[in-house]
mmCIF file of the N, C-alpha and C atoms, coordinates in Angstrom:
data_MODEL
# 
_entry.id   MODEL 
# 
loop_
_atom_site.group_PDB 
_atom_site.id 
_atom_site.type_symbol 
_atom_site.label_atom_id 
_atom_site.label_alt_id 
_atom_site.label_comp_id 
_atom_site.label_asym_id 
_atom_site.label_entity_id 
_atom_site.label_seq_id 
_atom_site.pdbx_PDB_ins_code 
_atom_site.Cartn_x 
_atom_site.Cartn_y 
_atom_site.Cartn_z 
_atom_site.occupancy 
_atom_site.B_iso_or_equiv 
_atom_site.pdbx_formal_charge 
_atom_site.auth_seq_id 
_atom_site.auth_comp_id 
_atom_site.auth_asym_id 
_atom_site.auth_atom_id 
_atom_site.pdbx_PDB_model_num 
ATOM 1   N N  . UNK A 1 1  ? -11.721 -12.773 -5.982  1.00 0.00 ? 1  UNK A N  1 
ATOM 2   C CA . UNK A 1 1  ? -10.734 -13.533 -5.266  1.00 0.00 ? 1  UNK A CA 1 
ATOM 3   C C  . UNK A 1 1  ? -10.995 -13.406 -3.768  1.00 0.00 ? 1  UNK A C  1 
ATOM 4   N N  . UNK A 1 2  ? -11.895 -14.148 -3.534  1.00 0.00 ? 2  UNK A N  1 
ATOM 5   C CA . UNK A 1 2  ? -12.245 -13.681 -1.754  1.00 0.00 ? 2  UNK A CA 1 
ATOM 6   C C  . UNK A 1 2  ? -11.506 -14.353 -1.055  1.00 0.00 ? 2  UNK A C  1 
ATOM 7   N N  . UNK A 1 3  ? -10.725 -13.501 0.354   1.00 0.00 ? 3  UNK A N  1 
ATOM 8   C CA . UNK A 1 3  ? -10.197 -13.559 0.957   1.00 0.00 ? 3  UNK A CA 1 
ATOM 9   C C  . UNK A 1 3  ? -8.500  -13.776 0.696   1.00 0.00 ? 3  UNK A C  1 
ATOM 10  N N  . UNK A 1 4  ? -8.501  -12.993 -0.966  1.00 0.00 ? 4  UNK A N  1 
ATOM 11  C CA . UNK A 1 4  ? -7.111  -12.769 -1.401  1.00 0.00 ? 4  UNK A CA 1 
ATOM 12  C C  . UNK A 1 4  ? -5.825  -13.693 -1.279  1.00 0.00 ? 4  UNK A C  1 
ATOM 13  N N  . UNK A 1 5  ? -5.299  -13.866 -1.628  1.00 0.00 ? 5  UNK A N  1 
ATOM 14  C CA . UNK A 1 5  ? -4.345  -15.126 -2.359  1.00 0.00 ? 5  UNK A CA 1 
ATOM 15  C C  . UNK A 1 5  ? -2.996  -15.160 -1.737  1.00 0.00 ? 5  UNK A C  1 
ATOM 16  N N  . UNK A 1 6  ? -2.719  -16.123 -0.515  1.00 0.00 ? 6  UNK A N  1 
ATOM 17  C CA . UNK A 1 6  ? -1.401  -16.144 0.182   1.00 0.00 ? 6  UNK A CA 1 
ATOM 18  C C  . UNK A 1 6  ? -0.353  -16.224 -0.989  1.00 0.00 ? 6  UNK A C  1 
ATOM 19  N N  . UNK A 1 7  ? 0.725   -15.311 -0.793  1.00 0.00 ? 7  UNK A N  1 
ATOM 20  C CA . UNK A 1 7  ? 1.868   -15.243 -1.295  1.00 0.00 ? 7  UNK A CA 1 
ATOM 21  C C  . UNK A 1 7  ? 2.885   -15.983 -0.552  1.00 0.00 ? 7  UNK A C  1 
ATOM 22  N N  . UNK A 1 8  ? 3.175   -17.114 -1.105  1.00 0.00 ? 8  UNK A N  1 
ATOM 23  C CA . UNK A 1 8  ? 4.195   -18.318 -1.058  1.00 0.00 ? 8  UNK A CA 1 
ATOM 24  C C  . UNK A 1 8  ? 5.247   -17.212 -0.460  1.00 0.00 ? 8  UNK A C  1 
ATOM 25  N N  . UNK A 1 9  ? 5.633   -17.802 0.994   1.00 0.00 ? 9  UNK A N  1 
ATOM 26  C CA . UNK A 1 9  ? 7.046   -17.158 1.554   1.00 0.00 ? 9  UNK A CA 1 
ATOM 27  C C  . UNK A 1 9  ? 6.446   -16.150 2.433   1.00 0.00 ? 9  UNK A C  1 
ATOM 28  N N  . UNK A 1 10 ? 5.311   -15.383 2.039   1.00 0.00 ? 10 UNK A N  1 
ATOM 29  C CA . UNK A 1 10 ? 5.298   -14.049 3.231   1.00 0.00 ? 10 UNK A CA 1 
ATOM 30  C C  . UNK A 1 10 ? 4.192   -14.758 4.373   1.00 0.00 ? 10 UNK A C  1 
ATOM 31  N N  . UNK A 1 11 ? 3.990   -14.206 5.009   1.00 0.00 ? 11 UNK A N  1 
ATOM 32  C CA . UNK A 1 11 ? 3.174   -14.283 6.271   1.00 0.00 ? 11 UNK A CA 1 
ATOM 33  C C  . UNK A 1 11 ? 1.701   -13.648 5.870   1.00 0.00 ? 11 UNK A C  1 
ATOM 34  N N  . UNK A 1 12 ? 0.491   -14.468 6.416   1.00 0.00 ? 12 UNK A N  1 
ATOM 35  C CA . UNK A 1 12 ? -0.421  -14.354 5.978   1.00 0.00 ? 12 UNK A CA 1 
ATOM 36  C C  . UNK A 1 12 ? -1.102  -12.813 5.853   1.00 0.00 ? 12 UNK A C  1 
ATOM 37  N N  . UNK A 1 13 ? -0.636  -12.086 6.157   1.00 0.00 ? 13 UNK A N  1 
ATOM 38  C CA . UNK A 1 13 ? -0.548  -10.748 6.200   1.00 0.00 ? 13 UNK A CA 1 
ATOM 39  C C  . UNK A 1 13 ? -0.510  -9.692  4.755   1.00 0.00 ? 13 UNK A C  1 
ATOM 40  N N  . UNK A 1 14 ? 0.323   -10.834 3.953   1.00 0.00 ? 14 UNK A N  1 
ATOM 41  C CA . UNK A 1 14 ? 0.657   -10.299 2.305   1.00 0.00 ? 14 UNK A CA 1 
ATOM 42  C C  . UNK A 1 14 ? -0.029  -11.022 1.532   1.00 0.00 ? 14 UNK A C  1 
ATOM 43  N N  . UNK A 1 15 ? -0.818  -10.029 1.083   1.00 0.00 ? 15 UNK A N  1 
ATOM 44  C CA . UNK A 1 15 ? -2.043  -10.736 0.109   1.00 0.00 ? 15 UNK A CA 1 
ATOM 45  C C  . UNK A 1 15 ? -2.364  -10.199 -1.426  1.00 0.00 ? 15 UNK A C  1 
ATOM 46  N N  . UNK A 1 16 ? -2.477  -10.444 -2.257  1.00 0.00 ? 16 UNK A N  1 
ATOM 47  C CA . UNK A 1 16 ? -2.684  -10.561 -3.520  1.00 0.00 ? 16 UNK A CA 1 
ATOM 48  C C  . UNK A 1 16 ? -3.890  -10.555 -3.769  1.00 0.00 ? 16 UNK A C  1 
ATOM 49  N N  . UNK A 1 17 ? -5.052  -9.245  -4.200  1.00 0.00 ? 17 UNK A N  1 
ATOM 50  C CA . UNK A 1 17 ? -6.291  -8.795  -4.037  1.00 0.00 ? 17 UNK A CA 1 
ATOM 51  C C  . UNK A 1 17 ? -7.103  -9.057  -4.950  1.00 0.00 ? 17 UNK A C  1 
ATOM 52  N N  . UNK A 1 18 ? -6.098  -9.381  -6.139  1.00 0.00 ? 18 UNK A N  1 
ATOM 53  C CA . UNK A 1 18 ? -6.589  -9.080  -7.607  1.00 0.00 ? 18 UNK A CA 1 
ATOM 54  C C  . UNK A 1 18 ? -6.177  -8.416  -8.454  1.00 0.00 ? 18 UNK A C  1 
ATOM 55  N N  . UNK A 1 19 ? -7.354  -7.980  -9.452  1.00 0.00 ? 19 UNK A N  1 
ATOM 56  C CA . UNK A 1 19 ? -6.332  -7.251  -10.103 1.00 0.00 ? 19 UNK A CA 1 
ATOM 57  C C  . UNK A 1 19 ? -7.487  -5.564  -10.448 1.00 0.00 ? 19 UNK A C  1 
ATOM 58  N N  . UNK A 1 20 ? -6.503  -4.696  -11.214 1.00 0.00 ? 20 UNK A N  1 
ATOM 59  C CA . UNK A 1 20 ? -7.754  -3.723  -10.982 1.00 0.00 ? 20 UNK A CA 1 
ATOM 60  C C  . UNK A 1 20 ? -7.196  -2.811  -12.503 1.00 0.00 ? 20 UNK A C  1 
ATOM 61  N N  . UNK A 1 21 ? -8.691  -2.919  -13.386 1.00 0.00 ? 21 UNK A N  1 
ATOM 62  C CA . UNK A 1 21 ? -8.383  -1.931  -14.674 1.00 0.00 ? 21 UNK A CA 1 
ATOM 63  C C  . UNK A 1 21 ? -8.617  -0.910  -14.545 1.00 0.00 ? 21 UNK A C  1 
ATOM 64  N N  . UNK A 1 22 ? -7.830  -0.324  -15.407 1.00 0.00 ? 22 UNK A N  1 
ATOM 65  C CA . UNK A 1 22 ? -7.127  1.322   -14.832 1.00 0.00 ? 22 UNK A CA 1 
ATOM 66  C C  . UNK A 1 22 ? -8.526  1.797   -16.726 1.00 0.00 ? 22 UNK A C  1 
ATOM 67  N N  . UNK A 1 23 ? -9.203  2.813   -16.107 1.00 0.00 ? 23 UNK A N  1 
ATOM 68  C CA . UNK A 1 23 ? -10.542 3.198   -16.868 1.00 0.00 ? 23 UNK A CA 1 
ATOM 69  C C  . UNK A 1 23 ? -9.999  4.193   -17.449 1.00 0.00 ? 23 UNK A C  1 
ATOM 70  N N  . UNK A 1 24 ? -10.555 5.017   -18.686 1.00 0.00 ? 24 UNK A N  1 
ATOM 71  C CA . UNK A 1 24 ? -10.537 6.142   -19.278 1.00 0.00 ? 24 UNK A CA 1 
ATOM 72  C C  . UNK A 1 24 ? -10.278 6.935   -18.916 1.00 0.00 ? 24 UNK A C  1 
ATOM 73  N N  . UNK A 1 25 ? -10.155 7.690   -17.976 1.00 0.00 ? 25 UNK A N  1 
ATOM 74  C CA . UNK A 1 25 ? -9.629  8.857   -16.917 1.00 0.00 ? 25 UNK A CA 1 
ATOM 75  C C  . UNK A 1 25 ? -8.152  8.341   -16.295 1.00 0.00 ? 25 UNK A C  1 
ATOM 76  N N  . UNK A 1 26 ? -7.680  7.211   -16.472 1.00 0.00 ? 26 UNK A N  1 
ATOM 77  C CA . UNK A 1 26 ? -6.485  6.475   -15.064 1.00 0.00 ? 26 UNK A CA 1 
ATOM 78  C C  . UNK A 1 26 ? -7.060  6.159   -13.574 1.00 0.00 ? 26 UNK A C  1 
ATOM 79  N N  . UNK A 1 27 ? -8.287  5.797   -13.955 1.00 0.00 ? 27 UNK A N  1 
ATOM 80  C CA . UNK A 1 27 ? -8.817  5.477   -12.772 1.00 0.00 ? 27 UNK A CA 1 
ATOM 81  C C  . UNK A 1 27 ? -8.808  3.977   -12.270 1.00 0.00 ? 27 UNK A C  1 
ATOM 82  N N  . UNK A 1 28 ? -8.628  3.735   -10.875 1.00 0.00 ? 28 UNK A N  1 
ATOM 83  C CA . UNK A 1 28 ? -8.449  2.058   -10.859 1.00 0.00 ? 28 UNK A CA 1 
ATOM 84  C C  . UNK A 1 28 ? -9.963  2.079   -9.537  1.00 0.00 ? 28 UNK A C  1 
ATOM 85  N N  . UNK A 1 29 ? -9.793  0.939   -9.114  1.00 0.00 ? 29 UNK A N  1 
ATOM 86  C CA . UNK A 1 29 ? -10.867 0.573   -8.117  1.00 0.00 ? 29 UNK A CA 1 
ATOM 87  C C  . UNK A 1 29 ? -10.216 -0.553  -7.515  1.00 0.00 ? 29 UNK A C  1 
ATOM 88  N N  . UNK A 1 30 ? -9.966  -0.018  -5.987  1.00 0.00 ? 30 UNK A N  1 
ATOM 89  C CA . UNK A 1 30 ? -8.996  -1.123  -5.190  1.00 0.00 ? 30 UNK A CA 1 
ATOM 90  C C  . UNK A 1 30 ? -10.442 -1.668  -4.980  1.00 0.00 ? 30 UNK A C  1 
ATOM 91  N N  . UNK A 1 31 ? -9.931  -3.204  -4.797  1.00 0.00 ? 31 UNK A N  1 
ATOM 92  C CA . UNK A 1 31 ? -10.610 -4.111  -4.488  1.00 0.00 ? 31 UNK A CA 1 
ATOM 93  C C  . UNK A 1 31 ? -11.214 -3.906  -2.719  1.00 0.00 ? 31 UNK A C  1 
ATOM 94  N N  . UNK A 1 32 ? -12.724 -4.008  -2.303  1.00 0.00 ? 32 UNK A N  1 
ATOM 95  C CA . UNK A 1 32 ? -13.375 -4.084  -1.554  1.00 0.00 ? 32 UNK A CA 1 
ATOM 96  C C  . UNK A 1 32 ? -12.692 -4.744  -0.670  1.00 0.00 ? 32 UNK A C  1 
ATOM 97  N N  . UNK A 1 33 ? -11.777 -5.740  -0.284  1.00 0.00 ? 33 UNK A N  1 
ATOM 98  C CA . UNK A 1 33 ? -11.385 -6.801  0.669   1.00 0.00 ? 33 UNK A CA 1 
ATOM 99  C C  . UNK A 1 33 ? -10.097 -5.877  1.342   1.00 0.00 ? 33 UNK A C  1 
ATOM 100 N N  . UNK A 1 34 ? -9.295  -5.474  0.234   1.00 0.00 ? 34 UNK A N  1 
ATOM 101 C CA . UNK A 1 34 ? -8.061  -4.568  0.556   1.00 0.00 ? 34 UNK A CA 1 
ATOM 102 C C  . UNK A 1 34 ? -8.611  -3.018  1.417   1.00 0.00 ? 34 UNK A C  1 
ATOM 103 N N  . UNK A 1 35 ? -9.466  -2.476  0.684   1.00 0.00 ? 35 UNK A N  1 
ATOM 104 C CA . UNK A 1 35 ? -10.458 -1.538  1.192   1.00 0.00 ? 35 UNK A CA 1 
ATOM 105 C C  . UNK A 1 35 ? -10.422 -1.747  2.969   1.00 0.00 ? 35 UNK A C  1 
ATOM 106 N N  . UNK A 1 36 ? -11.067 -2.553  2.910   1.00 0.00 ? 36 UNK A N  1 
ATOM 107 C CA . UNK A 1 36 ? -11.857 -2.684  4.173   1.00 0.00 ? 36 UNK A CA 1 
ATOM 108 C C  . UNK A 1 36 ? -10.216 -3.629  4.867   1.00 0.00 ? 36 UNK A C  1 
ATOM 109 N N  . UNK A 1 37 ? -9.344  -4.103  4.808   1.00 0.00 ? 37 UNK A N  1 
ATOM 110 C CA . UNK A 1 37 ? -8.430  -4.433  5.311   1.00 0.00 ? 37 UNK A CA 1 
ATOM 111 C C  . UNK A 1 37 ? -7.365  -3.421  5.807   1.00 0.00 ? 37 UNK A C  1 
ATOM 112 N N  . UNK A 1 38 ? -7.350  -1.950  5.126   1.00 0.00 ? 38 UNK A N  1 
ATOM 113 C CA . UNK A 1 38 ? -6.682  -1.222  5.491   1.00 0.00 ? 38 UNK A CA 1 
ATOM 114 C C  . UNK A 1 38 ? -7.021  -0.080  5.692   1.00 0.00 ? 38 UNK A C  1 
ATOM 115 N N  . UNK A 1 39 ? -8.423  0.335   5.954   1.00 0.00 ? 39 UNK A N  1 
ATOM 116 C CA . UNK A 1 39 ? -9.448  0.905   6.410   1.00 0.00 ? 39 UNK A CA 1 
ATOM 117 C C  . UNK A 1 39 ? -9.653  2.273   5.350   1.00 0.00 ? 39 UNK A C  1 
ATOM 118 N N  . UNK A 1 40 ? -9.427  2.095   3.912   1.00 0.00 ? 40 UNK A N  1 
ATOM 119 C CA . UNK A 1 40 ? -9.131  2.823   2.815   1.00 0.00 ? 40 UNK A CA 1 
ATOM 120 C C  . UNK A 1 40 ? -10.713 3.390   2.939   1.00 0.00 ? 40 UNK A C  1 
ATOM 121 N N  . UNK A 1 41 ? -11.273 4.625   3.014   1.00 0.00 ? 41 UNK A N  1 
ATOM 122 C CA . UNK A 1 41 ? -12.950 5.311   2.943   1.00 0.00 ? 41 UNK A CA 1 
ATOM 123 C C  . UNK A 1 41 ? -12.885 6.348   1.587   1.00 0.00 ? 41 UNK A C  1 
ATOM 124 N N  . UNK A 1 42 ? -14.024 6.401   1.224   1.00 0.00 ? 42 UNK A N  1 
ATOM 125 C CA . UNK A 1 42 ? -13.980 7.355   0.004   1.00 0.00 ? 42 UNK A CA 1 
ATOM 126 C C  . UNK A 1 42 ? -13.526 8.805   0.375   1.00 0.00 ? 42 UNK A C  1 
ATOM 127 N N  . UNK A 1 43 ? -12.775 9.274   -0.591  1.00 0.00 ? 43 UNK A N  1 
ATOM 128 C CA . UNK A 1 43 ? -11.820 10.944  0.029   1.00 0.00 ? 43 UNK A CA 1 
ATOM 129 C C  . UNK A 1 43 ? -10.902 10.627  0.705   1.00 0.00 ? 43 UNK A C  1 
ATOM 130 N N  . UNK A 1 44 ? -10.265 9.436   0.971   1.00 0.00 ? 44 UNK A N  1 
ATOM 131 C CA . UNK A 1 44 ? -9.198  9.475   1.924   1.00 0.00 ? 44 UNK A CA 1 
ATOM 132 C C  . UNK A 1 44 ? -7.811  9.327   0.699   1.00 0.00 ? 44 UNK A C  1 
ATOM 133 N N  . UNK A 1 45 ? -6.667  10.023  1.543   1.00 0.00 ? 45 UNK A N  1 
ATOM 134 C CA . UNK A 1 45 ? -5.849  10.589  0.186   1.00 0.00 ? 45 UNK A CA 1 
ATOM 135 C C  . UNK A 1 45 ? -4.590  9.375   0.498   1.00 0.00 ? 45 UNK A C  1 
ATOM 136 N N  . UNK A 1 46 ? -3.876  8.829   -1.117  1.00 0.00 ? 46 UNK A N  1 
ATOM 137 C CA . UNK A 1 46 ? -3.153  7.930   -1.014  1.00 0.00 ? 46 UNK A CA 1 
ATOM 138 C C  . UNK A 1 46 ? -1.692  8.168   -1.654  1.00 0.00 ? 46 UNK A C  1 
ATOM 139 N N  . UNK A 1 47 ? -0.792  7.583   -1.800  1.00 0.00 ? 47 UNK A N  1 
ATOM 140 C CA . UNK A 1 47 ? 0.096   8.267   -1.822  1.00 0.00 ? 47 UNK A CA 1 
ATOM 141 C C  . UNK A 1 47 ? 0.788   7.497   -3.098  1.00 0.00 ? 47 UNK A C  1 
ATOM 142 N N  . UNK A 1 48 ? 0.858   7.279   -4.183  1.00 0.00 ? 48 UNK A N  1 
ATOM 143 C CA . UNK A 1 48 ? 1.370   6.859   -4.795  1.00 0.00 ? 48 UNK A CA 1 
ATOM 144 C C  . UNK A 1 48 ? 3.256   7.098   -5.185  1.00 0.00 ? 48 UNK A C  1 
ATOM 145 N N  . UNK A 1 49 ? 3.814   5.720   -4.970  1.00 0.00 ? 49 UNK A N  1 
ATOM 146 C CA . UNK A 1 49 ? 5.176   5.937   -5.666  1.00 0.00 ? 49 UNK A CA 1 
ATOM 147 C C  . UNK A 1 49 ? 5.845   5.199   -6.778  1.00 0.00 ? 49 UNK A C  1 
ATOM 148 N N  . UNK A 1 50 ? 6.542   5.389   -7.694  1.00 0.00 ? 50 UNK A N  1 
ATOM 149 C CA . UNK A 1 50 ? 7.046   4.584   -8.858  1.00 0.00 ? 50 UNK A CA 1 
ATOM 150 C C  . UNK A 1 50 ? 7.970   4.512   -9.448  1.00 0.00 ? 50 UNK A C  1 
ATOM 151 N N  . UNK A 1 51 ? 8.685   3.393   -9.105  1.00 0.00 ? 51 UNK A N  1 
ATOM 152 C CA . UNK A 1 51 ? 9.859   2.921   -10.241 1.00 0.00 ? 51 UNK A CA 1 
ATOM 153 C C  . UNK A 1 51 ? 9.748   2.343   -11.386 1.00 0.00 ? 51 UNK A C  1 
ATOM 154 N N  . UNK A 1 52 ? 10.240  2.712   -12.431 1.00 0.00 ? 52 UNK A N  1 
ATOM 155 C CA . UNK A 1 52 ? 10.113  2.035   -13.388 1.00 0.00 ? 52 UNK A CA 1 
ATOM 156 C C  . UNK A 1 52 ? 11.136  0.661   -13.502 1.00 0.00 ? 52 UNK A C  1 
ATOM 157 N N  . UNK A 1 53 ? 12.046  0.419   -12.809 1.00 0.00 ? 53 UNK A N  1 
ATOM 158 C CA . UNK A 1 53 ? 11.984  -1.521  -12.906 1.00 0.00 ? 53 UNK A CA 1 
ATOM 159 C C  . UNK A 1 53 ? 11.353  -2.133  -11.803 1.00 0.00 ? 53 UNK A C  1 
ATOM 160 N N  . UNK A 1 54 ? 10.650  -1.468  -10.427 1.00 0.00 ? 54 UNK A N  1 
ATOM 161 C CA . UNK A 1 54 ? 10.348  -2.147  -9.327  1.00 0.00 ? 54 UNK A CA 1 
ATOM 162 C C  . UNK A 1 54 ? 8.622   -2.261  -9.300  1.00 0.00 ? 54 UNK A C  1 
ATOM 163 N N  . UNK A 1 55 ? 8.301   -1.092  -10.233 1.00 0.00 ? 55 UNK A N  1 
ATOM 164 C CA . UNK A 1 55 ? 6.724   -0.941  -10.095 1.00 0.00 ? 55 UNK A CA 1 
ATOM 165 C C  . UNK A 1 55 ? 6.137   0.344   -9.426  1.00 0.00 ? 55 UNK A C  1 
ATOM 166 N N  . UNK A 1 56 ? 4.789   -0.123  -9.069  1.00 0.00 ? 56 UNK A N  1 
ATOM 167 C CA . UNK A 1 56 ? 4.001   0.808   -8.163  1.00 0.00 ? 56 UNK A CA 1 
ATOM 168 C C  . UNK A 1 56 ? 3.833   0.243   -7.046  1.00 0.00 ? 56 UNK A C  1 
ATOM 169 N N  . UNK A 1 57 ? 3.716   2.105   -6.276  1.00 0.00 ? 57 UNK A N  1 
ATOM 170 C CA . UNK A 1 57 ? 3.328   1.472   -4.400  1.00 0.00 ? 57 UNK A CA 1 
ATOM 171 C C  . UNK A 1 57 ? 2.506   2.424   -4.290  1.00 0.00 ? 57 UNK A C  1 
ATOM 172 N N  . UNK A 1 58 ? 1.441   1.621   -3.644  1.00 0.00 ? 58 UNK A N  1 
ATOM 173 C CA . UNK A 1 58 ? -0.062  2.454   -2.854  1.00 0.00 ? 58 UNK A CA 1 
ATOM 174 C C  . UNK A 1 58 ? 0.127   2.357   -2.042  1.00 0.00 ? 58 UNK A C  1 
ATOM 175 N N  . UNK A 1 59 ? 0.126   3.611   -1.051  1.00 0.00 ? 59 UNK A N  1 
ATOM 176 C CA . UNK A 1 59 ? 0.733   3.771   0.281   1.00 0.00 ? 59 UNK A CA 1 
ATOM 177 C C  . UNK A 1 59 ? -0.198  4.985   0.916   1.00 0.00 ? 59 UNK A C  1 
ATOM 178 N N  . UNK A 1 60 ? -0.974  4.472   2.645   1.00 0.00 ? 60 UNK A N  1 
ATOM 179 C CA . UNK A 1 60 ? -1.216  6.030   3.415   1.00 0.00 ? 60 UNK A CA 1 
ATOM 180 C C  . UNK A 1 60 ? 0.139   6.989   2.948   1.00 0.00 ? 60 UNK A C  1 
ATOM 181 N N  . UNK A 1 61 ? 0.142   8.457   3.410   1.00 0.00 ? 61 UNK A N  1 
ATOM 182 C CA . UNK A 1 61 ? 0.866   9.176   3.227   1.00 0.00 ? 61 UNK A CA 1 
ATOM 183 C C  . UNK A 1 61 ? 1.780   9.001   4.890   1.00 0.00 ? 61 UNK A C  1 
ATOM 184 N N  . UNK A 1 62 ? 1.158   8.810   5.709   1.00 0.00 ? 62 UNK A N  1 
ATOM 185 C CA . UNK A 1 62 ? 1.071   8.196   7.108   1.00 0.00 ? 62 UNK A CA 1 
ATOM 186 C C  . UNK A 1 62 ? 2.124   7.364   7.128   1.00 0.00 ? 62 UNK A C  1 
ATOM 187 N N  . UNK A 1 63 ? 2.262   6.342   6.518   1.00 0.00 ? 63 UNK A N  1 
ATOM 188 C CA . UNK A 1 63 ? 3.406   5.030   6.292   1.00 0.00 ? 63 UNK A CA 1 
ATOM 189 C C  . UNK A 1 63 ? 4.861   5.085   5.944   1.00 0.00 ? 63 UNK A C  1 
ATOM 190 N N  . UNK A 1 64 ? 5.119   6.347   5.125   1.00 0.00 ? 64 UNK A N  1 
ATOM 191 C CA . UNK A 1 64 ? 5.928   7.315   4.941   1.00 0.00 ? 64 UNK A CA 1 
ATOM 192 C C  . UNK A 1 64 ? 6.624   8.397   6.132   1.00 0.00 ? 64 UNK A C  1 
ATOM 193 N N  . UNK A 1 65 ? 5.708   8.713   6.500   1.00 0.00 ? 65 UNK A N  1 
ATOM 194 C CA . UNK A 1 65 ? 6.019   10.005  7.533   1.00 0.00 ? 65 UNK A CA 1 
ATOM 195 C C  . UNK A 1 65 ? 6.098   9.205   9.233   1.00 0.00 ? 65 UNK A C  1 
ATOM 196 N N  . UNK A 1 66 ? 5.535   7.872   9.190   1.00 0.00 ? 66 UNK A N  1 
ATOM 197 C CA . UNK A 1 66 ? 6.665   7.094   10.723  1.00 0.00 ? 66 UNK A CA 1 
ATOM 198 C C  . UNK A 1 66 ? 7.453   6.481   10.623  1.00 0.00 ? 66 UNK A C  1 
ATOM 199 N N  . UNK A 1 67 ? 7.481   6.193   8.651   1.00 0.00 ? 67 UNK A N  1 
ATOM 200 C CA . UNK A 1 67 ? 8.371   5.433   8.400   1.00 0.00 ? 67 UNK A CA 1 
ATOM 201 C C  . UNK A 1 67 ? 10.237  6.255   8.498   1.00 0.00 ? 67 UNK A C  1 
ATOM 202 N N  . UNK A 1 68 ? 9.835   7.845   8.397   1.00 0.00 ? 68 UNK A N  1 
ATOM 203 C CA . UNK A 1 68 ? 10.963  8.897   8.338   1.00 0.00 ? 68 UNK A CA 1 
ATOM 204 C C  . UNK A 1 68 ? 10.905  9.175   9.967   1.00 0.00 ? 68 UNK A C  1 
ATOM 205 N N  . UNK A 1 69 ? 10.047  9.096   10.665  1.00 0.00 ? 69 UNK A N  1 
ATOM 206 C CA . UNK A 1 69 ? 9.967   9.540   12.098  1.00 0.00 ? 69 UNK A CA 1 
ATOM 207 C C  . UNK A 1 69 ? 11.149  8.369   12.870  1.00 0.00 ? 69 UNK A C  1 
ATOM 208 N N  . UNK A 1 70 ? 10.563  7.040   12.110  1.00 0.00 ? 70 UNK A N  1 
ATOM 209 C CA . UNK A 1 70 ? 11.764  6.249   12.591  1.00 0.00 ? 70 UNK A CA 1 
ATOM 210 C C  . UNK A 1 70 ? 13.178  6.489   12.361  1.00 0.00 ? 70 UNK A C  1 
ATOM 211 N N  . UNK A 1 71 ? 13.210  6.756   11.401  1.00 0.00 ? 71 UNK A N  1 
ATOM 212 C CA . UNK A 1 71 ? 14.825  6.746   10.651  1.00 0.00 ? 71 UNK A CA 1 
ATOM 213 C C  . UNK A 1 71 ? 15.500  7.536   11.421  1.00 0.00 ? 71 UNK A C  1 
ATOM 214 N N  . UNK A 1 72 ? 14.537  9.136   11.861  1.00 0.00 ? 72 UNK A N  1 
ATOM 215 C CA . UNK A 1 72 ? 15.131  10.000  12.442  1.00 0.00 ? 72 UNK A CA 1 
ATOM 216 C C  . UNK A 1 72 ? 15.576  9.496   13.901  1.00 0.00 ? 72 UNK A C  1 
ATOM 217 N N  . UNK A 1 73 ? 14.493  9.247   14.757  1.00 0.00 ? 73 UNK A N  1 
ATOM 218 C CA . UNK A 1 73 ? 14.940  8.603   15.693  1.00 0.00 ? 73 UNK A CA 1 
ATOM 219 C C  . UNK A 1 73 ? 15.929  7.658   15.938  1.00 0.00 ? 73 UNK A C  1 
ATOM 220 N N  . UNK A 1 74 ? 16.261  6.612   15.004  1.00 0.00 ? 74 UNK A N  1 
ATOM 221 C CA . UNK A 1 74 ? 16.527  5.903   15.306  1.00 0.00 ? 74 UNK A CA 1 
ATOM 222 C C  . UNK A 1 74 ? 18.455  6.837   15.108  1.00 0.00 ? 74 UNK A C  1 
ATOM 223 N N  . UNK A 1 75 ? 18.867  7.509   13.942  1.00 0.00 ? 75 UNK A N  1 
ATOM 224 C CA . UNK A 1 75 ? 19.797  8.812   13.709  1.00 0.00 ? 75 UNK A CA 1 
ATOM 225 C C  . UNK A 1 75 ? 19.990  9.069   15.014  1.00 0.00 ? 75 UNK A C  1 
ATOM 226 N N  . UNK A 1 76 ? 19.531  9.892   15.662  1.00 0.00 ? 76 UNK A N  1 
ATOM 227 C CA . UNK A 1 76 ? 19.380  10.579  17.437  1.00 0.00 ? 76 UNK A CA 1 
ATOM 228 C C  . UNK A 1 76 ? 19.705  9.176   18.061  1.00 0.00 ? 76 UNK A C  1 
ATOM 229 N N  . UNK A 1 77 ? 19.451  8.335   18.314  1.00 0.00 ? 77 UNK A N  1 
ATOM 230 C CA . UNK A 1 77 ? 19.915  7.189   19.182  1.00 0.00 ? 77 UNK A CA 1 
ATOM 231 C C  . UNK A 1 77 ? 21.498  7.094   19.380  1.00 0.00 ? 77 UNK A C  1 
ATOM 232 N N  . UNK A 1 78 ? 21.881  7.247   17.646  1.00 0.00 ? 78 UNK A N  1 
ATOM 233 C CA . UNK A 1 78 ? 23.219  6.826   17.626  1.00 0.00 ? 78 UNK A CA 1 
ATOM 234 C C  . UNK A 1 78 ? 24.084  7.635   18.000  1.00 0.00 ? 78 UNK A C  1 
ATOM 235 N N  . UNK A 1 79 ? 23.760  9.132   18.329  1.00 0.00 ? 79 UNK A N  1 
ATOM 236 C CA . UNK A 1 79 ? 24.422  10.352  18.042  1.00 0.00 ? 79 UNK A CA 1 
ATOM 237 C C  . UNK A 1 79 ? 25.491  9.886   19.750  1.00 0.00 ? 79 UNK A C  1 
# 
């Protein structure tokens, strides 16, 4: 799927990569385009989270921790 598949409604930014089979071990293989779009290198550690009615999220661990840096801050603003 080169150059990954605009999702009707979001901004060209949200993209739809493909798809990826999960191998004998639970192993998947993000797609090369996503890879290199979010600068994903081999050994670099990811953060998986999961609901069971919302799904899965592949996430830096990074995305999380400014995503709480904000919250906090933004807490302290109001004080």
């Amino acid at each position: 799927m080169p150059g990954g598949k605009h999702i009707l409604g979001k901004n060209k930014q949200h993209r739809v990569f493909g798809t990826a089979k999960v191998g004998d071990r639970g192993q998947i293989v993000i797609p090369k385009e996503a890879r290199e779009m979010f600068g994903i290198r081999p050994g670099d550690t990811l953060l998986i989270l999961g609901d069971p009615d919302a799904g899965l999220i592949v996430s830096r661990p990074e995305v999380l921790n400014n995503l709480a840096n904000e919250i906090i801050n933004n807490v302290k603003k109001e004080d």
